[in-house]
MOPAC internal coordinates of N, CA, C and O (Angstrom, degrees):
PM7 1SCF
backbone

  N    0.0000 0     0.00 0     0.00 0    0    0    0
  C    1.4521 1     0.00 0     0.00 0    1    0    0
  C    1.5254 1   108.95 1     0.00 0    2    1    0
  O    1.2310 1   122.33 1   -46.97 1    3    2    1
  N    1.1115 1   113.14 1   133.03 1    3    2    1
  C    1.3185 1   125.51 1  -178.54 1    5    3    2
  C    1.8264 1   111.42 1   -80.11 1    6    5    3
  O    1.2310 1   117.32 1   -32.79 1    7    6    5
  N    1.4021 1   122.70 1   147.21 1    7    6    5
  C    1.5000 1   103.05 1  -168.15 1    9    7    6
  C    1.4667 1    96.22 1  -104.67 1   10    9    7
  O    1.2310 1   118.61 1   -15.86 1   11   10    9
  N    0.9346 1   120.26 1   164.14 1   11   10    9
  C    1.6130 1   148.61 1  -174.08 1   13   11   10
  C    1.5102 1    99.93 1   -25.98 1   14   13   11
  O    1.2310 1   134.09 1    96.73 1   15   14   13
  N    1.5829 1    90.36 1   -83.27 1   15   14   13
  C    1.4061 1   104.43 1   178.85 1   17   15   14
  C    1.6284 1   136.05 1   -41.67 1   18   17   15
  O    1.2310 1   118.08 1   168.58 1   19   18   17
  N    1.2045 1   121.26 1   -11.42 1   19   18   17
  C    0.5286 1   135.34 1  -162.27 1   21   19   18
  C    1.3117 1   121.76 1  -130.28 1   22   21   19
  O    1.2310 1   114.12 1  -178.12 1   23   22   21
  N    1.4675 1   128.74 1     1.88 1   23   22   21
  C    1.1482 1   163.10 1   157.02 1   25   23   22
  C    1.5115 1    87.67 1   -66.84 1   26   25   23
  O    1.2310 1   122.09 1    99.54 1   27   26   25
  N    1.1992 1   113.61 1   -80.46 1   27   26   25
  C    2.0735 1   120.87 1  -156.35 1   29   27   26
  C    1.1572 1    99.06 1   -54.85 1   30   29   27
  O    1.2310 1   117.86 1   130.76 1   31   30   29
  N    1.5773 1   121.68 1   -49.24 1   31   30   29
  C    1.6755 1   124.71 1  -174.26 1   33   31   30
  C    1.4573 1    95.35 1   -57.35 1   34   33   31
  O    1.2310 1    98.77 1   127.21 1   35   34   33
  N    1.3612 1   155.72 1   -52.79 1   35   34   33
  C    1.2965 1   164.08 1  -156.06 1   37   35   34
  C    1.8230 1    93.67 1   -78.70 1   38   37   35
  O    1.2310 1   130.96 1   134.94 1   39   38   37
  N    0.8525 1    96.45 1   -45.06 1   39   38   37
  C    1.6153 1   107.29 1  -163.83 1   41   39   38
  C    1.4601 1   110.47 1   -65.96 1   42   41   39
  O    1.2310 1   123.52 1   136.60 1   43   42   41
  N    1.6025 1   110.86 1   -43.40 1   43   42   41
  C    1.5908 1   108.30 1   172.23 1   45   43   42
  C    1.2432 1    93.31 1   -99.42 1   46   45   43
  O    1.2310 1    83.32 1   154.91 1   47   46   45
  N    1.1409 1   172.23 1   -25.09 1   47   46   45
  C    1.4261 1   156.79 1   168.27 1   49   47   46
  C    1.9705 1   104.07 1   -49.02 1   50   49   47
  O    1.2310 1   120.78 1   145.09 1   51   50   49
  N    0.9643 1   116.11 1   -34.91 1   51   50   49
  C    1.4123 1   130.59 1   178.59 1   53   51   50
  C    1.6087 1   127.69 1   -73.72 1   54   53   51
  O    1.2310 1   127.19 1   155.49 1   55   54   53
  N    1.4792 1   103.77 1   -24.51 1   55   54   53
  C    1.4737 1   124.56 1  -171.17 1   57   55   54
  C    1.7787 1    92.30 1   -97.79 1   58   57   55
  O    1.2310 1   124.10 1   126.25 1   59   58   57
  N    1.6604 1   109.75 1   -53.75 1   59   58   57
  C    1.5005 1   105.63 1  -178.36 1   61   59   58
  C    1.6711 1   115.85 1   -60.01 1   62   61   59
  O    1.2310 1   129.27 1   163.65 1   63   62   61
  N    1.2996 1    99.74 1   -16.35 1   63   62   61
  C    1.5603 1    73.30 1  -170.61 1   65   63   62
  C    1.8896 1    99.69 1   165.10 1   66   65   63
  O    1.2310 1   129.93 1   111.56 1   67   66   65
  N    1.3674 1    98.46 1   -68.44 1   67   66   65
  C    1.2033 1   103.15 1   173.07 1   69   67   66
  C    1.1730 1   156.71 1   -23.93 1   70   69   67
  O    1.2310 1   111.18 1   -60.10 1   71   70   69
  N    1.5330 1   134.20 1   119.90 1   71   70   69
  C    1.5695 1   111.43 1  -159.46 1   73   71   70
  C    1.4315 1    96.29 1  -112.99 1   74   73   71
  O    1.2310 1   117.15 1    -9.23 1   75   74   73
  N    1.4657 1   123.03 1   170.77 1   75   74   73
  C    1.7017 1   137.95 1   150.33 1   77   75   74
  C    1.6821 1    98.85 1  -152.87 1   78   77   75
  O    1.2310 1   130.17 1   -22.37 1   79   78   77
  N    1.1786 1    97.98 1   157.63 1   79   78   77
  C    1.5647 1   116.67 1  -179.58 1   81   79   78
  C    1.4725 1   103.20 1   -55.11 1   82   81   79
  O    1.2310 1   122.82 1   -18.03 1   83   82   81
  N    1.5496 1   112.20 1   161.97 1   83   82   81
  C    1.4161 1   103.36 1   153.20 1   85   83   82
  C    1.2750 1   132.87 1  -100.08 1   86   85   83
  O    1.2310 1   120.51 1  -152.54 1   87   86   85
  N    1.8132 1   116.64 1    27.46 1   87   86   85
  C    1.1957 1   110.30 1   144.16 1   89   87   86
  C    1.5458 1   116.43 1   -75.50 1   90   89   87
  O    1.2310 1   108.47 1   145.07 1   91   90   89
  N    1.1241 1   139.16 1   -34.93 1   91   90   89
  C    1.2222 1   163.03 1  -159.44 1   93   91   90
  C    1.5095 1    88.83 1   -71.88 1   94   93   91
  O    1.2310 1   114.30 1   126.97 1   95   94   93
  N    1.4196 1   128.40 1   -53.03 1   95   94   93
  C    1.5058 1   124.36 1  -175.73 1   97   95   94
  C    1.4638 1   125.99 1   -76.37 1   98   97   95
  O    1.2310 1   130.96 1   179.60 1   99   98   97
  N    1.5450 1    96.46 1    -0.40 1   99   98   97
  C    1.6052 1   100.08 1  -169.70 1  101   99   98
  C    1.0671 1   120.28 1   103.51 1  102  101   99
  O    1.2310 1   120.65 1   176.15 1  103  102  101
  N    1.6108 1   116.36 1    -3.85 1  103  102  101
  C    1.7997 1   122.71 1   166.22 1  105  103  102
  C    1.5511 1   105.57 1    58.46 1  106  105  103
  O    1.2310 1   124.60 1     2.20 1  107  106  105
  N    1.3625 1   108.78 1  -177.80 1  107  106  105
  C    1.3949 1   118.94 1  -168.20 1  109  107  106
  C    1.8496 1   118.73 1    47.33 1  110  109  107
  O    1.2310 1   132.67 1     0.86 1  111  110  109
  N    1.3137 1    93.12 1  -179.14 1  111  110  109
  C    1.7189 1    93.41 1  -164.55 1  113  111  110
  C    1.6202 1    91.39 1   -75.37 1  114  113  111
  O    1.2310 1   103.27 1   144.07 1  115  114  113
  N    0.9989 1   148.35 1   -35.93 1  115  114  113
  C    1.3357 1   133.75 1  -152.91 1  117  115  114
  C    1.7693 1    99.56 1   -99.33 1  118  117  115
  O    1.2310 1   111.40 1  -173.26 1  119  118  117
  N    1.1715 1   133.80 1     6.74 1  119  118  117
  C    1.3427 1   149.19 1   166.53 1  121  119  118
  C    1.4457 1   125.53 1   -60.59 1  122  121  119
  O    1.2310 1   130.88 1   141.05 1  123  122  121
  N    1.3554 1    96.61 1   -38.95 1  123  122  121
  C    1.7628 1   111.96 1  -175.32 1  125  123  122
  C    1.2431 1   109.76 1   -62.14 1  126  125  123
  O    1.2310 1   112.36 1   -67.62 1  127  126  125
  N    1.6919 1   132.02 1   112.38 1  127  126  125
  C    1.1443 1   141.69 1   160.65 1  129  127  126
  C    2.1239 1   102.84 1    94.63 1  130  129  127
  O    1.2310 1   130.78 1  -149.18 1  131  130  129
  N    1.4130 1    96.82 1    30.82 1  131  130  129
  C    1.3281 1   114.00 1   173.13 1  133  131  130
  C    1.8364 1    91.15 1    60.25 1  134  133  131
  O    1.2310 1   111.99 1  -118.72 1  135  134  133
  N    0.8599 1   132.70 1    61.28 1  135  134  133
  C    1.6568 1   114.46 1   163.05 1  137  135  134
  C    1.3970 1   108.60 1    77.27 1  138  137  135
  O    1.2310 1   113.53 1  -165.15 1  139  138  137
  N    1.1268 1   129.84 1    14.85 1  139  138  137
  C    1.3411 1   133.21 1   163.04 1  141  139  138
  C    1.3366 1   121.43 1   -80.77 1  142  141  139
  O    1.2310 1   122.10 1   145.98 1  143  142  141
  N    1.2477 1   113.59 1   -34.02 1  143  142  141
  C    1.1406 1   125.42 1   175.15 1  145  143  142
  C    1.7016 1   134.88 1   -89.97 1  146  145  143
  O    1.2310 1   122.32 1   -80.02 1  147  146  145
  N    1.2957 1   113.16 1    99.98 1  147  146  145
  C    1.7124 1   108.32 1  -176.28 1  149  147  146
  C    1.1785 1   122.26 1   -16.30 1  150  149  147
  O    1.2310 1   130.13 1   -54.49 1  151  150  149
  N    1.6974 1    98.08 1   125.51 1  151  150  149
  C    2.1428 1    90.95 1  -176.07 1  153  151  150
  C    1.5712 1   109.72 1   -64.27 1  154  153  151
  O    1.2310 1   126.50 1   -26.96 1  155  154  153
  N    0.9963 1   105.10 1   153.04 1  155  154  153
  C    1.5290 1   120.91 1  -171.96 1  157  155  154
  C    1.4255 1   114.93 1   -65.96 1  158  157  155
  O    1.2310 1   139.13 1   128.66 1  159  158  157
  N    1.9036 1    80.50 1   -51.34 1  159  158  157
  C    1.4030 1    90.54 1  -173.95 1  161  159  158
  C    1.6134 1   128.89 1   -76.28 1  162  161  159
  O    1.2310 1   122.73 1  -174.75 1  163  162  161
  N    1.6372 1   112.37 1     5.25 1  163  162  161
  C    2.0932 1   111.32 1   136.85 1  165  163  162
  C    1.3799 1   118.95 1  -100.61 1  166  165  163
  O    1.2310 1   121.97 1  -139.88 1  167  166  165
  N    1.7437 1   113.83 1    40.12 1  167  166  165
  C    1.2015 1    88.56 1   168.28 1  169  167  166
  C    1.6930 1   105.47 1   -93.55 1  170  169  167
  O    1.2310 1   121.97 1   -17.72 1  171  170  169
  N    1.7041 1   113.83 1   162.28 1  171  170  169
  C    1.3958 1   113.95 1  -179.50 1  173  171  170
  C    1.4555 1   129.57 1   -79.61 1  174  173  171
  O    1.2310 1   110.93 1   -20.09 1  175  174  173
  N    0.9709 1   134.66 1   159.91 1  175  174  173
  C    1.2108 1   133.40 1   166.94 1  177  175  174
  C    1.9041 1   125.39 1   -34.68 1  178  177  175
  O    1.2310 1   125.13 1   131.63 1  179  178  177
  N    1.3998 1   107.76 1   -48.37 1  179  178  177
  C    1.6459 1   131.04 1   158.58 1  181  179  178
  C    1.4666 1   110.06 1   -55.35 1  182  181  179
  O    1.2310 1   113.41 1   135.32 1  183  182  181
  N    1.2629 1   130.07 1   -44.68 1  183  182  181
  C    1.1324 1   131.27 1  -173.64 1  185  183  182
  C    1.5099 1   104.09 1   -90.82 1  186  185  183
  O    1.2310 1   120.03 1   146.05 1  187  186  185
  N    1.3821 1   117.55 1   -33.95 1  187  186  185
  C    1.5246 1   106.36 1  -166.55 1  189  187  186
  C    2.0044 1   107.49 1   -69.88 1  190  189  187
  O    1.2310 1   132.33 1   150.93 1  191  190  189
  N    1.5239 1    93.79 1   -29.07 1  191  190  189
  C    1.9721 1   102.30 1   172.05 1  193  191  190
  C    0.5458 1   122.21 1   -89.50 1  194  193  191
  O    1.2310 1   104.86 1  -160.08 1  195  194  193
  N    1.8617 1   145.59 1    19.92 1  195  194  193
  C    1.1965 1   140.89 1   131.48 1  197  195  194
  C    1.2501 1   101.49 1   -73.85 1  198  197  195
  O    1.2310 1   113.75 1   128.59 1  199  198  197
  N    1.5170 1   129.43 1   -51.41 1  199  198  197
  C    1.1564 1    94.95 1  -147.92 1  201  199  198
  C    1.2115 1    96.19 1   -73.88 1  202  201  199
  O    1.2310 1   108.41 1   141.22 1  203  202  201
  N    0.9447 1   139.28 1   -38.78 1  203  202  201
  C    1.7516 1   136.08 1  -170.88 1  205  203  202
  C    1.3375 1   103.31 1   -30.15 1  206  205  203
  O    1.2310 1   125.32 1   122.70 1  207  206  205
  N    1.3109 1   107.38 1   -57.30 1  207  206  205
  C    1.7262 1   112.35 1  -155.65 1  209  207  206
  C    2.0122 1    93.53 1   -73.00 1  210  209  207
  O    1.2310 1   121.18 1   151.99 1  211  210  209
  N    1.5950 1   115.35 1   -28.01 1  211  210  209
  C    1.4092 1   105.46 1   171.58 1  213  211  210
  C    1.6484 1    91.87 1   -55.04 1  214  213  211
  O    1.2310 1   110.58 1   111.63 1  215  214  213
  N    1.2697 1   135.31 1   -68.37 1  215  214  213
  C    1.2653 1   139.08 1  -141.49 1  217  215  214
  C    1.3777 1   106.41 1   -51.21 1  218  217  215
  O    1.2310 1   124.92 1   123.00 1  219  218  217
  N    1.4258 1   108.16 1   -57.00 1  219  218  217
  C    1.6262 1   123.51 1   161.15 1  221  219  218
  C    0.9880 1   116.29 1   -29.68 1  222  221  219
  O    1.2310 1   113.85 1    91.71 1  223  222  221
  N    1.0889 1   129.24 1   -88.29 1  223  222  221
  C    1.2602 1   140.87 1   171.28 1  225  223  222
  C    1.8170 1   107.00 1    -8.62 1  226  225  223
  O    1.2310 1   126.75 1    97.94 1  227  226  225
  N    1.3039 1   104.61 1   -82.06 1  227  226  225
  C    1.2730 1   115.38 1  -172.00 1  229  227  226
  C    1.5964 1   119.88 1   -80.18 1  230  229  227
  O    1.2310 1   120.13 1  -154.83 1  231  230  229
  N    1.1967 1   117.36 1    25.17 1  231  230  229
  C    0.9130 1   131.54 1   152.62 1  233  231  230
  C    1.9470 1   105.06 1    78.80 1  234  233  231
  O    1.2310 1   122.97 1  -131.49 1  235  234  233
  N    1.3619 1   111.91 1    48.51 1  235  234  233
  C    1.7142 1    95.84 1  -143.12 1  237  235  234
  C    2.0950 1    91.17 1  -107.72 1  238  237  235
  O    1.2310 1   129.86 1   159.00 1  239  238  237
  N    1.7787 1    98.59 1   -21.00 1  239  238  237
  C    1.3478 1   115.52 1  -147.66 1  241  239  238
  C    2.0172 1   106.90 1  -119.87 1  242  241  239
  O    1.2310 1   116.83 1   -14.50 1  243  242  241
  N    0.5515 1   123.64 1   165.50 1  243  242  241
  C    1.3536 1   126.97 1  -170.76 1  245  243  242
  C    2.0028 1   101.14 1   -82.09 1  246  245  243
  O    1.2310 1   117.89 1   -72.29 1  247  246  245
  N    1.1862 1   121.62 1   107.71 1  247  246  245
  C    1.5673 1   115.40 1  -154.46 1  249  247  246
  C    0.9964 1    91.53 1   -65.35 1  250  249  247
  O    1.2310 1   101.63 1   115.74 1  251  250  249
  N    1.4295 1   151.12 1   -64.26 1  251  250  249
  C    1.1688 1   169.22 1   148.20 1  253  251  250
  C    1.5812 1   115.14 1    21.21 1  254  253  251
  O    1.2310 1   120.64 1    89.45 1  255  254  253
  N    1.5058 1   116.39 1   -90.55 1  255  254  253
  C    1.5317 1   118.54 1   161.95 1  257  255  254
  C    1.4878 1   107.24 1   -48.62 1  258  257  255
  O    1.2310 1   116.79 1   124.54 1  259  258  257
  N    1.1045 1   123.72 1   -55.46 1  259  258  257
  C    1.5677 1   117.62 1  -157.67 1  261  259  258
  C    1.4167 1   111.39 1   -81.70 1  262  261  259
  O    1.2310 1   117.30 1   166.45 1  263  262  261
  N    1.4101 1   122.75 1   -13.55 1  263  262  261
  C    1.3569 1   121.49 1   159.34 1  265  263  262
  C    1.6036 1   111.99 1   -80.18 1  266  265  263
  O    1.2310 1   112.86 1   166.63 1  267  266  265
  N    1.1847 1   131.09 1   -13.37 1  267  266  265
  C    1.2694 1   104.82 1   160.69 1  269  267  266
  C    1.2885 1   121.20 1   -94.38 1  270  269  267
  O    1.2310 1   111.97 1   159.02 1  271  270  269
  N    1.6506 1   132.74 1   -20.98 1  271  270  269
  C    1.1591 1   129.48 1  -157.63 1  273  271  270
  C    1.8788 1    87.60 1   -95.32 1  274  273  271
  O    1.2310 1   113.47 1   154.35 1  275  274  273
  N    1.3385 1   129.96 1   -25.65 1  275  274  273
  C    1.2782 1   130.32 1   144.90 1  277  275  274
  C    1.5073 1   112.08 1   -34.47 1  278  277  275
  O    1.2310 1   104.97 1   101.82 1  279  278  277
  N    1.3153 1   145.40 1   -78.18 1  279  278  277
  C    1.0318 1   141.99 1   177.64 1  281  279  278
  C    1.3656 1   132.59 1   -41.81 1  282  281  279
  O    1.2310 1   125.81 1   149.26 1  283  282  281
  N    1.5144 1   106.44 1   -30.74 1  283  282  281
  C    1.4124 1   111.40 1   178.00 1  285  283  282
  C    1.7704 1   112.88 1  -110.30 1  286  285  283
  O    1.2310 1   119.33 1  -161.39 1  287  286  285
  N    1.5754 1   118.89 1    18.61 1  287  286  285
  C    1.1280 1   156.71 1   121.74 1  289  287  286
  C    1.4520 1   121.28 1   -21.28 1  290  289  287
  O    1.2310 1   126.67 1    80.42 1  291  290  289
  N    1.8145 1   104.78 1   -99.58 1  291  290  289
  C    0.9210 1   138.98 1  -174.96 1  293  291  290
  C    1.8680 1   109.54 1   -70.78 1  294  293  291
  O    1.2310 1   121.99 1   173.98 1  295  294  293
  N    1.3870 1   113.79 1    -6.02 1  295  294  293
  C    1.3993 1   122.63 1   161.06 1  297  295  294
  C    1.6387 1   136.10 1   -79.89 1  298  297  295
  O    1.2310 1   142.58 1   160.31 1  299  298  297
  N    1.2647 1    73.76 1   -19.69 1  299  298  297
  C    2.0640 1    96.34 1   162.58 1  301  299  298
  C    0.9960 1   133.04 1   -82.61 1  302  301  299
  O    1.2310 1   122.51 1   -48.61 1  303  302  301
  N    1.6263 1   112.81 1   131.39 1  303  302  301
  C    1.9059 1   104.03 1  -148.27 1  305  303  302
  C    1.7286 1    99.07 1   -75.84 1  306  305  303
  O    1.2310 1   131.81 1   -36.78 1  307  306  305
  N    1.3710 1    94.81 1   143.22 1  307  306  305
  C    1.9582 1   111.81 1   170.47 1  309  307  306
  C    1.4351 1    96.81 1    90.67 1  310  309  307
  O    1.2310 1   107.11 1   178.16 1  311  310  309
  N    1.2279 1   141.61 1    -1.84 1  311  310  309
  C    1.8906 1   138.81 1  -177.58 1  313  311  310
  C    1.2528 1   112.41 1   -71.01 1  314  313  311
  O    1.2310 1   131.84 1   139.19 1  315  314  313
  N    1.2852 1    94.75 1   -40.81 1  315  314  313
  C    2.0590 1   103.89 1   171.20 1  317  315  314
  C    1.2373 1   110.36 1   -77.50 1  318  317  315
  O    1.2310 1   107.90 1   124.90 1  319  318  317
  N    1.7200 1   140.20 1   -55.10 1  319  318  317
  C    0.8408 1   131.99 1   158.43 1  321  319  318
  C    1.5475 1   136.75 1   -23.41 1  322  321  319
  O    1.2310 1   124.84 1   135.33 1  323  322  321
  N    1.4158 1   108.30 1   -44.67 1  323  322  321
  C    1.4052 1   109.14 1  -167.64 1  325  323  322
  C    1.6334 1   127.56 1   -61.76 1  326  325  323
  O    1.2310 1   117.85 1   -14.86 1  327  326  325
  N    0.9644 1   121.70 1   165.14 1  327  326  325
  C    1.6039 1   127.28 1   163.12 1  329  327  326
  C    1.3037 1   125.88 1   -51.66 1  330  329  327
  O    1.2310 1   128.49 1   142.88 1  331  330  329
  N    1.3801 1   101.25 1   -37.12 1  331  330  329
  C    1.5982 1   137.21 1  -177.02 1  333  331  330
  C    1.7260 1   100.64 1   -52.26 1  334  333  331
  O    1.2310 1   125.74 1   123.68 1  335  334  333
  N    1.4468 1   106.57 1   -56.32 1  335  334  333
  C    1.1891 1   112.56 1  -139.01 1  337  335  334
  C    1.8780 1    91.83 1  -100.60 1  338  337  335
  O    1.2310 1   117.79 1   142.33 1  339  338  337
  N    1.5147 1   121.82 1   -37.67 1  339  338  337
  C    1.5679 1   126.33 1   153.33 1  341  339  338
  C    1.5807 1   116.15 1   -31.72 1  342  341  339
  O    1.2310 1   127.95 1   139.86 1  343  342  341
  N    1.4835 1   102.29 1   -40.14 1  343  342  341
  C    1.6300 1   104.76 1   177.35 1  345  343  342
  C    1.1517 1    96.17 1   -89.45 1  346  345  343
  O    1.2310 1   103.28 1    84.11 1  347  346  345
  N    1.1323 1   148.33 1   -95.89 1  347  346  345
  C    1.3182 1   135.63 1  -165.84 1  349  347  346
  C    1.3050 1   113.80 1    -7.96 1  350  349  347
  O    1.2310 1   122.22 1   103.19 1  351  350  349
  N    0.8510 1   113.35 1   -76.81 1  351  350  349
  C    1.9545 1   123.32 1   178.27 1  353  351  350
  C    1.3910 1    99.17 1   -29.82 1  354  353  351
  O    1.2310 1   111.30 1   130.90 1  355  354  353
  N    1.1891 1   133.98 1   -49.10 1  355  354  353
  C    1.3333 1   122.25 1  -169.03 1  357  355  354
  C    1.4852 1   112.71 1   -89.21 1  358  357  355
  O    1.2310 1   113.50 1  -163.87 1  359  358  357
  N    1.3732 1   129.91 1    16.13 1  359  358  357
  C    1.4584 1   158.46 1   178.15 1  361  359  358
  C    1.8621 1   103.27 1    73.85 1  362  361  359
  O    1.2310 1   123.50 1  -139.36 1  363  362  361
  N    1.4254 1   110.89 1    40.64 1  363  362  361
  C    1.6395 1    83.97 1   169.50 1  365  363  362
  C    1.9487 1   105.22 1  -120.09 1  366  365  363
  O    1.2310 1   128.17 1   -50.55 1  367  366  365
  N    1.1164 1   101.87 1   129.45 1  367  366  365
  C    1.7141 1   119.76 1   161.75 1  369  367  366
  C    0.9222 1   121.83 1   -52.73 1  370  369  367
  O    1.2310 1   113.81 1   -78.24 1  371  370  369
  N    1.7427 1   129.31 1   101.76 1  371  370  369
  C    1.2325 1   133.27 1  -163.79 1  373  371  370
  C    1.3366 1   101.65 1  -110.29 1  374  373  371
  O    1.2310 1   118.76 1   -38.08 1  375  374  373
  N    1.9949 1   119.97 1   141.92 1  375  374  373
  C    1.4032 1    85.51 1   153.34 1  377  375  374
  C    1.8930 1    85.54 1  -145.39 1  378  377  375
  O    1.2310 1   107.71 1     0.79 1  379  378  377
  N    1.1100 1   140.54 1  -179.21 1  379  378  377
  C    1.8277 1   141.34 1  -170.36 1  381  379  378
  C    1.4059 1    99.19 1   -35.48 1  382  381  379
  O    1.2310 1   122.13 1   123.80 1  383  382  381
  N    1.7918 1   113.52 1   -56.20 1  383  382  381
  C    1.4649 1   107.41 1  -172.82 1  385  383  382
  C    1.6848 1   123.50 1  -105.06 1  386  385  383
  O    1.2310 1   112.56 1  -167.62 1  387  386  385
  N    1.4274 1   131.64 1    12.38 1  387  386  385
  C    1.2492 1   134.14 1   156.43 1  389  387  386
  C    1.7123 1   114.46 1  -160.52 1  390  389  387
  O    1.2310 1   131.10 1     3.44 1  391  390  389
  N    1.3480 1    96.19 1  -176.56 1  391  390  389
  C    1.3729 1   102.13 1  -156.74 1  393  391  390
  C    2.1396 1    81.88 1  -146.03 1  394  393  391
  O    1.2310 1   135.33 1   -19.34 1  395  394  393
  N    1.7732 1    87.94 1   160.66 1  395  394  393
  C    1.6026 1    91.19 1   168.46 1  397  395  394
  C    1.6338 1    94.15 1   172.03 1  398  397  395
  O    1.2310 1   132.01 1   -57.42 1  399  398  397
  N    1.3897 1    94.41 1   122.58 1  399  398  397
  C    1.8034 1   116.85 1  -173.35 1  401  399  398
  C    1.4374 1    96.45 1   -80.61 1  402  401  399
  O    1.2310 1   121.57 1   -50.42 1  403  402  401
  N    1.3507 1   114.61 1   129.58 1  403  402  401
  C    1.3697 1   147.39 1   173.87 1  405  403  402
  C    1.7043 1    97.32 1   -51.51 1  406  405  403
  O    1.2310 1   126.36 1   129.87 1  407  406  405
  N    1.0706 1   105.38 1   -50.13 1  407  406  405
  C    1.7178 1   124.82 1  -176.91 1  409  407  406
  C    1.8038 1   106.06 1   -45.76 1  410  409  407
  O    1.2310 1   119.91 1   143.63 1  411  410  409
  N    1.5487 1   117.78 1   -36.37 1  411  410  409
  C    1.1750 1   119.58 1  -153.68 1  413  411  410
  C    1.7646 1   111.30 1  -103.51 1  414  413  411
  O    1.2310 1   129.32 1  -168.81 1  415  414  413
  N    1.8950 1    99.65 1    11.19 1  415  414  413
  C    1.3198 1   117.70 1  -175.48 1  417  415  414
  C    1.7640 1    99.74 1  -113.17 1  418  417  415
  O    1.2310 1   131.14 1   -17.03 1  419  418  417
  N    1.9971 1    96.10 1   162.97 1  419  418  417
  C    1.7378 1    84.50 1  -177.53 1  421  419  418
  C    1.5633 1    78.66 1   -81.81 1  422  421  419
  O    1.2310 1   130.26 1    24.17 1  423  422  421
  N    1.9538 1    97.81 1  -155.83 1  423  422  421
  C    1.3510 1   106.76 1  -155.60 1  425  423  422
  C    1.5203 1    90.82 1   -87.85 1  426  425  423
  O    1.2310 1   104.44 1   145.32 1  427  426  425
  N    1.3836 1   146.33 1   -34.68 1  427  426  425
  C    1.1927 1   126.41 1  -176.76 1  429  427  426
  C    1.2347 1   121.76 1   -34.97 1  430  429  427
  O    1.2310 1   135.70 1   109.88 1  431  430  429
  N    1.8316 1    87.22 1   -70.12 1  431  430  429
  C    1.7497 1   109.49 1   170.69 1  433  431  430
  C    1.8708 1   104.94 1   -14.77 1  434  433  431
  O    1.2310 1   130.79 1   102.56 1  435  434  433
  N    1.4801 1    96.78 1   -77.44 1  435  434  433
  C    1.6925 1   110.84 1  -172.54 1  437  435  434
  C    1.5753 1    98.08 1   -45.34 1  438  437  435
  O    1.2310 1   115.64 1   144.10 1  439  438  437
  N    0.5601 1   125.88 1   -35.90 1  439  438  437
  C    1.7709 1   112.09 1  -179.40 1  441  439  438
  C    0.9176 1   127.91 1   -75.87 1  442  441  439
  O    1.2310 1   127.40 1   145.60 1  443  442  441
  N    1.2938 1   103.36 1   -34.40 1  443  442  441
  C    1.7596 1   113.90 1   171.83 1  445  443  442
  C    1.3780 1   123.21 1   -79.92 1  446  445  443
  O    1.2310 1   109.35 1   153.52 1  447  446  445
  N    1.5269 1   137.56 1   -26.48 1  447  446  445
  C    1.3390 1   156.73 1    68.27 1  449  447  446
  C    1.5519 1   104.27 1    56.92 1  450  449  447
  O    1.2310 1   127.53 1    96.82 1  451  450  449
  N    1.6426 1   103.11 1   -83.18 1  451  450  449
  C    1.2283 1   128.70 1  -163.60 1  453  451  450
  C    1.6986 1   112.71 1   -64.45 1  454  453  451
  O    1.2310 1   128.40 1   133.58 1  455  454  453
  N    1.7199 1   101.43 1   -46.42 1  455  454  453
  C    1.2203 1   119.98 1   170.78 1  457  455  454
  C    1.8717 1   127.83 1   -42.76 1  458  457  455
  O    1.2310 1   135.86 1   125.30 1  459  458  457
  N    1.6339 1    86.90 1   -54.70 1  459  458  457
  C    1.3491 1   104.27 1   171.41 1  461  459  458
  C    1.3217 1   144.39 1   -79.49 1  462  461  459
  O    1.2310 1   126.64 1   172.92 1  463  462  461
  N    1.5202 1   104.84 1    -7.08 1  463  462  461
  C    1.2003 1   128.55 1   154.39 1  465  463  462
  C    1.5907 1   115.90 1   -79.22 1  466  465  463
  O    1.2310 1   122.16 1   118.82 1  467  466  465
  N    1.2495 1   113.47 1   -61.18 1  467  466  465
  C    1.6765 1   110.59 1   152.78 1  469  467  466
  C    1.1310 1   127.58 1     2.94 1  470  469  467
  O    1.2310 1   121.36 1    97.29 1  471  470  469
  N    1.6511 1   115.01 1   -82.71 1  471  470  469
  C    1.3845 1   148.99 1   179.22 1  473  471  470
  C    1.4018 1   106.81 1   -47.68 1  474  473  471
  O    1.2310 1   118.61 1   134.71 1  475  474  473
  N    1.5065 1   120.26 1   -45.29 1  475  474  473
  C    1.2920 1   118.01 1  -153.17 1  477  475  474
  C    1.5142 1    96.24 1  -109.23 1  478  477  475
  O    1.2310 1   122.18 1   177.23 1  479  478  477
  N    1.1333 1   113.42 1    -2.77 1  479  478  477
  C    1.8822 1   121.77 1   171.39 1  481  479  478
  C    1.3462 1   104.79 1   -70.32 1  482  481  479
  O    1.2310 1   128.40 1   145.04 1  483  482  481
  N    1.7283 1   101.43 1   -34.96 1  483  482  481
  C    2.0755 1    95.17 1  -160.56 1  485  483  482
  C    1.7051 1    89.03 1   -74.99 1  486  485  483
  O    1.2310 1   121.72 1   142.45 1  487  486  485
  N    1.0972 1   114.32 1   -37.55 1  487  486  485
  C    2.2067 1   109.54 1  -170.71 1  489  487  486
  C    1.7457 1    88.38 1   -56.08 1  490  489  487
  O    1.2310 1   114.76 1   168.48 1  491  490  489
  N    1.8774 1   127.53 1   -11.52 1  491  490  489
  C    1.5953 1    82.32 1  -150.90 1  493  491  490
  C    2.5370 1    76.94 1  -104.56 1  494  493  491
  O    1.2310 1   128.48 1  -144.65 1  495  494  493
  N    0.8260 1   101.28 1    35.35 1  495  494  493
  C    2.0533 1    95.75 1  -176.92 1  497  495  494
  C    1.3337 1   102.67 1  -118.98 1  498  497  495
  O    1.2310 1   120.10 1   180.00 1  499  498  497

């Protein structure tokens, strides 16, 4: 477990600019930006295809994989509908207990972000 303090110091060192591996962050999807960042692994199905299609969109994600696992996503009844998936579209990572706009990361961040949402989209089709 990573301690508090040291999360935020990681957390704005990460937003300005700064890189470290993601062993260095604590690995896994909920690792990125030391625990600052909503675990991936509750984000929903609605939320995981917006953000994709944000990712898409902006060029953040490999179009390729994420346009299909997007498609077979957004083919599941209520995914388009949801709240989940309205936010996503507008790049923010939702999950019951936090939230964090793609917008408010540099571009690595967003890629890596983008990546890990990816990954954890194909476990949700």
């Amino acid at each position: 477990m990573i301690a508090t303090p040291f999360r935020a110091i990681l957390a704005v060192a990460l937003l300005t600019g700064a890189t470290a591996s993601t062993a260095q962050l604590g690995g896994g999807l909920g690792g990125l930006l030391g625990g600052a960042m909503p675990n991936i692994a509750s984000v929903g199905a609605g939320n995981a295809a917006g953000v994709l299609s944000y990712c898409v969109k902006n060029k953040l994600v490999n179009a390729t994989s994420a346009s299909s696992i997007l498609g077979k996503l957004t083919g599941k009844p209520g995914v388009t509908e949801s709240s989940g998936f309205k936010l996503g579209q507008q790049g923010t990572i939702k999950t019951d207990n936090s939230a964090l706009s793609l917008s408010a990361l540099k571009s690595k961040a967003k890629t890596k972000a983008c990546d890990l949402v990816l990954n954890h989209a194909g476990s949700l089709i």
